[in-house]
C-alpha positions as CSV (number, residue, x, y, z in Angstrom):
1,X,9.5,20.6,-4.9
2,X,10.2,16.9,-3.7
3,X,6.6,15.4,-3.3
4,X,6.9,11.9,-1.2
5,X,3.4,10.0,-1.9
6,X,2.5,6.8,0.1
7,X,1.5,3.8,-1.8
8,X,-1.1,1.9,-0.2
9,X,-4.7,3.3,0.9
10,X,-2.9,6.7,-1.0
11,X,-2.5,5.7,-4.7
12,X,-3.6,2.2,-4.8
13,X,-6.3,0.1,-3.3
14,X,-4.6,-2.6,-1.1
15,X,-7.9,-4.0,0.6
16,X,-9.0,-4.8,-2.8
17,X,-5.6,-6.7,-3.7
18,X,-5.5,-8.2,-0.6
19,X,-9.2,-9.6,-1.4
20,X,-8.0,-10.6,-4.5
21,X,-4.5,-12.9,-3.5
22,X,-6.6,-14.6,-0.9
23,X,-9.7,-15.3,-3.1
24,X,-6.6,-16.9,-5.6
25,X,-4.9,-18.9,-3.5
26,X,-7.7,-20.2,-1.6
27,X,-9.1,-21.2,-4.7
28,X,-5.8,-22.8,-5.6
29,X,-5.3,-24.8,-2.4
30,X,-9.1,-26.4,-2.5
31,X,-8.4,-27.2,-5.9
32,X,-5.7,-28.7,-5.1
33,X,-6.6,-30.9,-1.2
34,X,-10.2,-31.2,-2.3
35,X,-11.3,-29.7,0.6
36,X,-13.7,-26.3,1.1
37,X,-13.0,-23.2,-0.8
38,X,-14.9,-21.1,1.9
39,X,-13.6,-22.5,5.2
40,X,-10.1,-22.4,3.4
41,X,-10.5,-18.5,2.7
42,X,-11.8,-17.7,6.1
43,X,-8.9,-19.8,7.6
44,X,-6.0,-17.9,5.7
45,X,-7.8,-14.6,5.8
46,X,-8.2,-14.3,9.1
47,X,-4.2,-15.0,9.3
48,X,-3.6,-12.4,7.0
49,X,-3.2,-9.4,8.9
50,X,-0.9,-6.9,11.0
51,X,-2.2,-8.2,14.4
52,X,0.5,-9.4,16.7
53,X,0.9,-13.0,15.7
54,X,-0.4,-13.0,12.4
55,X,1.4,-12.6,9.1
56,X,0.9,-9.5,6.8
57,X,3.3,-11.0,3.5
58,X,2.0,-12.6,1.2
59,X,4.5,-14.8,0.7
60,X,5.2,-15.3,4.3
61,X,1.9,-16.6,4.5
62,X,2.0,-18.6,1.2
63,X,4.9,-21.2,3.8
64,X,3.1,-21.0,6.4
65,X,0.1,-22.5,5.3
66,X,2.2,-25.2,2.7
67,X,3.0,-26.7,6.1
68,X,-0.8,-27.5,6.6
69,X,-2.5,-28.1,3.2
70,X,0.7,-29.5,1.7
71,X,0.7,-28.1,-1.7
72,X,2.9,-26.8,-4.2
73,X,4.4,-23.9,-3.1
74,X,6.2,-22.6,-6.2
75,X,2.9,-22.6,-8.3
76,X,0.8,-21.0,-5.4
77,X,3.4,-18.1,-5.4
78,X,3.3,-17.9,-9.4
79,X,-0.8,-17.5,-9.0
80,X,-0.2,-14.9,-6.4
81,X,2.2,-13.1,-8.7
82,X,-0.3,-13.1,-11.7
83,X,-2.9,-11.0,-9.4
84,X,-0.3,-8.7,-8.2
85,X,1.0,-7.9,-12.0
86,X,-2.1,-7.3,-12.9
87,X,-2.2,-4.3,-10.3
88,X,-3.3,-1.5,-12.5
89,X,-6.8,-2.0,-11.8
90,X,-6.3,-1.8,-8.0
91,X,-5.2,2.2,-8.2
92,X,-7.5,4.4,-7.5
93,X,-9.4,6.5,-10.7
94,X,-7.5,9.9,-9.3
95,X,-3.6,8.4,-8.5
96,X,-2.6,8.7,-12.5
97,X,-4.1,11.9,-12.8
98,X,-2.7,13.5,-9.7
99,X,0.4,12.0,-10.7
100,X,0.6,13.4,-13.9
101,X,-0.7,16.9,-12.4
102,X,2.3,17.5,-10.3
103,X,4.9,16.0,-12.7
104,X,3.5,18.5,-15.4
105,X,4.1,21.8,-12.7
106,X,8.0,20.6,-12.8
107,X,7.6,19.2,-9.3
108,X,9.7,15.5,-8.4
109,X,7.6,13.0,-7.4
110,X,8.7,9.9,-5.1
111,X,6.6,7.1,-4.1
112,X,7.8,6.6,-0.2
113,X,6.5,3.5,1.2
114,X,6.2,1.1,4.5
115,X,6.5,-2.7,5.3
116,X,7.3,-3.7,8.8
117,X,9.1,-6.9,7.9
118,X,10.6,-6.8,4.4
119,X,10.6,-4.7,1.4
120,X,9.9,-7.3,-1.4
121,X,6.2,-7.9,-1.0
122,X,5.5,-3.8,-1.4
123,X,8.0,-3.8,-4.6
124,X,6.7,-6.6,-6.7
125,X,2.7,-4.6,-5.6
126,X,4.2,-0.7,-6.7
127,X,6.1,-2.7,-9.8
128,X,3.1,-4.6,-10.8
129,X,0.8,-1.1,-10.5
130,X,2.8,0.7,-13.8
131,X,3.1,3.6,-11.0
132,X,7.0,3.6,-11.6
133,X,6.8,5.1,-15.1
134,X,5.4,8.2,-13.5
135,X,7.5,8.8,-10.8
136,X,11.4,9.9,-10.3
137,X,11.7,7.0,-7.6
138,X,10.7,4.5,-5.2
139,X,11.8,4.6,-1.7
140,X,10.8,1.6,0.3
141,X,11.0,1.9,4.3
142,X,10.8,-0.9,7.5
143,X,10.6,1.9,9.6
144,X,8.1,5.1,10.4
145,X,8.4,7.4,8.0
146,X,9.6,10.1,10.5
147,X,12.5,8.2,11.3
148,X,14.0,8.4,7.6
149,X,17.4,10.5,7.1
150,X,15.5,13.0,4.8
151,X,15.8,16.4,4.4
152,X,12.1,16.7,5.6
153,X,12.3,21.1,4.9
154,X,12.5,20.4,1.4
155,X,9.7,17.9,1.1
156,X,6.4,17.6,0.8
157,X,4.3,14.5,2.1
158,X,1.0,12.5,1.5
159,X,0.0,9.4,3.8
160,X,-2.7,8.2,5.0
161,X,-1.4,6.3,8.0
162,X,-2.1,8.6,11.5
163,X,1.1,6.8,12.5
164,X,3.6,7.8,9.6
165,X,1.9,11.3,9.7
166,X,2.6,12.1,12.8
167,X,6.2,10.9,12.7
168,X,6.8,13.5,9.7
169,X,4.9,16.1,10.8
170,X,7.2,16.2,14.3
171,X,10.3,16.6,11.1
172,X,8.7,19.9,10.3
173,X,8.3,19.1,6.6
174,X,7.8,21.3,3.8
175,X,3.9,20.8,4.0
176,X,1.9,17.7,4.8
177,X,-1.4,16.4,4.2
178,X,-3.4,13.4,5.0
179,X,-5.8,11.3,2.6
180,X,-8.6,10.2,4.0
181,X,-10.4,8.0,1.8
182,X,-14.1,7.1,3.4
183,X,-14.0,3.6,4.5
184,X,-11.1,2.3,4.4
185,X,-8.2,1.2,7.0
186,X,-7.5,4.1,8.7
187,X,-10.5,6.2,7.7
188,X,-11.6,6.3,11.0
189,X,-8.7,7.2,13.1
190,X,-8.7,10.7,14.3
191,X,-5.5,13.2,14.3
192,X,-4.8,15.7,17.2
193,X,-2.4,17.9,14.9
194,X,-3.1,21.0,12.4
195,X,-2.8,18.8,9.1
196,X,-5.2,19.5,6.0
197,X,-7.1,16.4,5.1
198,X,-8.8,15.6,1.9
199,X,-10.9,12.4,0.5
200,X,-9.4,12.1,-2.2
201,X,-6.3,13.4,-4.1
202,X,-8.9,14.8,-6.6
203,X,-9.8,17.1,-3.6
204,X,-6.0,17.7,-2.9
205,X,-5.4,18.8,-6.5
206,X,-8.4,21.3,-6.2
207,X,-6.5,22.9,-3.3
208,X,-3.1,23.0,-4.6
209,X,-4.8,24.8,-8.0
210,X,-6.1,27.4,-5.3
């Protein structure tokens, strides 16, 4: 079977990198104007988001501030990129596990994921996790995961995201579930349709054993 696993919230623990990049580059940009590390963080923090009007790319958001703090933008990004590549420690203690669970019952194993705007940011964060040496591919999406021309019958699909669940479960997949970590983004967002949701894919695994 052809199992299609979302990357962030799912495998790996994007609040915490997100954290992380801002904590860097905030540090870089005081160190570099002299002025406050903490009203700098706040300030790009609170751009970086989905909301309408903010900017959810790192790098995106690496120009637009260069603009008002005036620094060098080519060492910023290359202090950005040293947190990202150092992404193993952002995936969560069950993702290699679960990984190598399913690869070892013969199954293929795909890491499906979204950005709204471009692709690159979410490849250099699944490159820099070492996920790809587990997995038979990465497919990388702008669009709701519903919308995708998959043959959705022979698939099988973890997400998080109510959104992109929704959108495949109307496909009429193979089987979908939904991982519903406690506390984070979506945690708290209810779904009105019959799909099996577990905390973690440790809990996942115990079912698929059953």
């Amino acid at each position: 079977m052809n199992y299609l696993i979302d990357f962030d919230h799912t495998l790996y623990n994007t609040p915490l990198l997100a954290k992380d990049m801002l904590s860097a580059l905030a540090k870089y940009i005081s160190k570099s104007t002299n002025l406050n590390y903490d009203e700098i963080l706040t300030t790009i923090s609170s751009k970086f988001s989905r909301a309408t009007g903010n900017i959810y790319d790192i790098y995106d958001l690496i120009s637009y501030f260069y603009t008002e703090y005036k620094f060098d933008e080519n060492e910023a990004i290359k202090i950005v990129n040293n947190v990202i590549c150092d992404g193993e420690k952002y995936l969560f203690e069950d993702s290699i596990p679960f990984l190598q669970y399913l690869k070892e019952r013969g199954h293929k194993i795909y890491i499906l994921s979204y950005h709204e705007s471009r692709v690159y940011f979410q490849t250099v964060k699944i490159a820099g996790s070492g996920l790809l040496k587990y997995v038979d591919g990465l497919i990388t999406t702008t669009t709701l995961k519903g919308n995708m021309p998959l043959d959705f019958s022979d698939c099988v699909f973890i997400d998080d995201k109510p959104k992109d669940l929704i959108s495949i479960y109307n496909e009429k997949p193979a089987n979908i579930y939904r991982i519903r970590r406690k506390n984070d983004t979506y945690s708290d967002i209810d779904i009105d349709l019959k799909i099996p949701e577990f905390t973690s894919l440790t809990k996942l695994q115990q079912k698929l054993d059953n």
